[in-house]
N, C-alpha and C positions, 0 to 999 in steps of 0.2 A: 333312630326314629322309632315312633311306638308302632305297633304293627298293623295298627289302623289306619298310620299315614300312607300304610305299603298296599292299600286294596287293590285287590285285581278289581280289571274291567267290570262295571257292572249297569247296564243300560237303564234297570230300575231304581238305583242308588242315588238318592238325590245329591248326598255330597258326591259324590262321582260325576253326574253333571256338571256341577260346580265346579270342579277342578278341574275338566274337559274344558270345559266352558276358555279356561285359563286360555288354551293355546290355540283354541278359535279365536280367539279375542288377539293375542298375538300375531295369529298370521294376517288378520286381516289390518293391525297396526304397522306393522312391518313393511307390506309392502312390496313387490317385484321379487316378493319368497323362490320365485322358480328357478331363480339365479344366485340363491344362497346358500352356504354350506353354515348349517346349523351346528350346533352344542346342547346339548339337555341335559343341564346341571344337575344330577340328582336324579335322574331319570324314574326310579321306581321300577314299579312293576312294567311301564314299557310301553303301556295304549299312548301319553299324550305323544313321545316320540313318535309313535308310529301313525300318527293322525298329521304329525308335522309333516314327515314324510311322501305322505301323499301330495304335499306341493312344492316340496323344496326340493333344490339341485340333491343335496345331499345331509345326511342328520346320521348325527352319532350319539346315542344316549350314555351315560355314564353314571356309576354308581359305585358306592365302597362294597356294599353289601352282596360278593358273590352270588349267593342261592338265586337272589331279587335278578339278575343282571344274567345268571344263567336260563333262569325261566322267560325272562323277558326274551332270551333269544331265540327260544324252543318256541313260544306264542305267534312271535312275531317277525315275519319273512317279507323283507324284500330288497330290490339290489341295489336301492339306496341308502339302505337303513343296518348300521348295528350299536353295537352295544360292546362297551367293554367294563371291566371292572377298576375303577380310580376313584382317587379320594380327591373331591374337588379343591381343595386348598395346594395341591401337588399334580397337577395333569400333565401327561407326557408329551406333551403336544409343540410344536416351534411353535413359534412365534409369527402373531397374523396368520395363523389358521384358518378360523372363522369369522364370516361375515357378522353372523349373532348367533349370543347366548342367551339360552332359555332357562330359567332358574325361577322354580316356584315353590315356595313353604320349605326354603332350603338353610338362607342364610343365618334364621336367628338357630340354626342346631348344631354351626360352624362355634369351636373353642374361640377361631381367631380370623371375624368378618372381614376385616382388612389386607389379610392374606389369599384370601376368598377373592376378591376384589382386584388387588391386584394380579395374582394370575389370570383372570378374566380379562380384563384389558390387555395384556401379555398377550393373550392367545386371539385376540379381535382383531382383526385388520385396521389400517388409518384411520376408516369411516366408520366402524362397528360397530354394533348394537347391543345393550343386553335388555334383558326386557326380566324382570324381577317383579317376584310378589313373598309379601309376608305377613304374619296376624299385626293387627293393630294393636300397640302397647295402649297401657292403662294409662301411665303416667311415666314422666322420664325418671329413670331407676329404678321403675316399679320390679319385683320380683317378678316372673310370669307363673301363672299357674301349672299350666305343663312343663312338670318337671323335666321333659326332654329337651325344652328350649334354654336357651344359655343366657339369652335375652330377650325380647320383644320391643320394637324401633314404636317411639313416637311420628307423627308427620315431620318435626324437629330433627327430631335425632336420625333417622333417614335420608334426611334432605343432607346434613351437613354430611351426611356418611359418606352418599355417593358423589356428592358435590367435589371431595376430595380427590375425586378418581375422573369425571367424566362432567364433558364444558355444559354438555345441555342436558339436564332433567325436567319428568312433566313427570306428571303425578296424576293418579287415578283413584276413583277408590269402586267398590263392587258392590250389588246390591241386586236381590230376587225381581223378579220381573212380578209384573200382578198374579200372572197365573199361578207362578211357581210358589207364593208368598201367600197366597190363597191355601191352596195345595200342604203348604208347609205346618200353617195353623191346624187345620180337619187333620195331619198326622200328629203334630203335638198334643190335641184332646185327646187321640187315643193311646200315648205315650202314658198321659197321664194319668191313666187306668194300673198303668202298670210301676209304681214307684221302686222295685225289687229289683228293675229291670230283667223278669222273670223271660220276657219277648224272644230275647237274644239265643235262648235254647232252641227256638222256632226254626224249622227252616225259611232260610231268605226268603225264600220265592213265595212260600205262604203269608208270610208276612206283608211284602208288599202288596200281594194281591189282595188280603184284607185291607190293608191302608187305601188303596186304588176303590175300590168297592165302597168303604165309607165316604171317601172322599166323591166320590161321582151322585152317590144318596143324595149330595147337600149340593148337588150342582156345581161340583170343581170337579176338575181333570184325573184322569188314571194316570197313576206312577211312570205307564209305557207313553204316554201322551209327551211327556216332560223331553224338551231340546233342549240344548245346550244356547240358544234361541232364548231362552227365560231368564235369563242372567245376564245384566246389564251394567255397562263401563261408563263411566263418566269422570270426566277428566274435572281435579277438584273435589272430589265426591268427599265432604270432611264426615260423615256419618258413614265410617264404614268399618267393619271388621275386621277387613282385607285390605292391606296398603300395595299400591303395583305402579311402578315404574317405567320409563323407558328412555335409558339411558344411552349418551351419544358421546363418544370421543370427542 
C-alpha cells in the first residue's frame, strides 16, 4: 500500500475521519460487539482496531507490513487488543475463530481477492460477519488509477464477488455529511492556490489550522470540530466512491 494509505492517527485529518468513520459505522452495524471476537484485516497503523476494541470482547489487528504492526503495538495498549504481523490471504488462525472480520481499503491491493475471501469465511464462525469497504471502480475492467490497486470492484462485480462466498449481502455506499462537505469545499479553494502542491512541506498542524481559520471566515466549521458523526452510511447509496458491505454466512 502507498504510505498514505498507512497515516497515523490524525484528529484533524479529514480522510482520517473518514476512515475512522468506517469502524464506527461497523460497530454500530454489527451489533452485540461486546460479545465478539474481532479480525482487522489489514489493520494499518492500529487507531481503527483500537477504537474496535473498546467494545468488543476481543480484537486482533493484522498486517504484512512489520514496521506498521510493530508501531501499532508500541501506540496502542490494551488487554484486549493486539496485533500481529500476517498476510491476509494466509492467516494462522483455526478455523471459526472470529465472530467478524473487519476489512477496509484492503481487498482490491490483494494479487488474489478470492483467496482473501476464502480464508475469511475459514476463519468466521457458522454465523460470522465480514463487514468490507473498497473504492468504487469506474467501469468493469476499468484499469484503476492507483497503481497500488490490482483491481477496483464495480457494484456488479462485488456483488457477484462476495455472493460466491456468503448467503446474505447488503450493500452501502458512503458520503460527507453537510457540515463536512461544506468544510471539504472552503479547503478545496484553498488547495487551489497551490497547484505545485507546494502545502505538503508545511507542517500539518499549520496547515490545518490555516484551513480551519478560513473555513470558520465563511461560516463553516474548524478541522478540530469534524466527528466521525459527519460521515454518512446509506444502505443503496449508488453515488458513491466507497463501496461497503456486510456480509453473512
Amino acid at each position: 500500500m502507498r504510505c498514505e494509505e498507512r497515516r497515523a492517527e490524525c484528529p484533524t485529518h479529514t480522510q482520517h475521519i473518514v476512515n475512522l468513520s468506517a469502524y464506527r459505522w461497523a460497530m454500530e452495524t454489527l451489533g452485540g460487539i461486546a460479545d465478539m471476537r474481532l479480525l482487522d484485516a489489514a489493520c494499518g497503523t492500529g487507531y481503527g482496531s483500537f477504537a474496535l476494541a473498546t467494545r468488543a470482547r476481543s480484537v486482533v489487528g493484522v498486517d504484512r507490513d512489520f514496521p506498521t504492526v510493530r508501531e501499532a503495538s508500541r501506540r496502542y495498549h490494551q488487554s484486549n487488543l493486539r496485533f500481529l504481523t500476517m498476510d491476509c490471504g494466509a492467516v494462522a488462525f483455526e478455523d471459526a475463530t472470529f465472530d467478524a472480520v473487519v476489512s477496509f481499503e484492503t481487498i482490491e491491493h490483494l494479487n488474489d481477492d478470492r483467496q482473501f475471501l476464502r480464508e475469511v469465511t475459514r476463519i468466521l464462525t457458522p454465523d460470522g460477519c465480514l463487514v468490507l469497504s473498497t473504492p468504487h471502480g469506474k467501469a468493469i475492467g476499468a484499469v484503476p488509477d492507483n497503481p497500488f490497486h490490482c483491481r477496483e470492484y464495480t457494484w456488479d462485480e462485488l456483488q457477484i464477488l462476495l455472493s460466491e462466498h456468503f448467503h446474505s449481502v447488503r450493500f452501502f455506499g458512503r458520503r460527507l455529511g453537510a457540515r463536512l462537505e461544506r468544510l471539504e469545499r472552503e479547503l478545496n479553494r484553498v488547495r487551489r492556490f497551490d497547484p505545485l502542491g507546494l502545502r505538503r512541506f508545511l507542517p500539518r498542524k499549520f496547515r490545518h489550522r490555516v484551513g480551519g481559520l478560513i473555513s470558520r471566515s465563511r461560516g463553516g466549521i474548524d478541522l478540530e470540530e469534524v466527528t466521525t458523526a459527519d460521515v454518512e452510511y446509506c444502505e443503496g447509496l449508488s453515488a458513491t466512491s466507497t463501496l461497503l458491505a456486510i456480509c453473512r454466512r
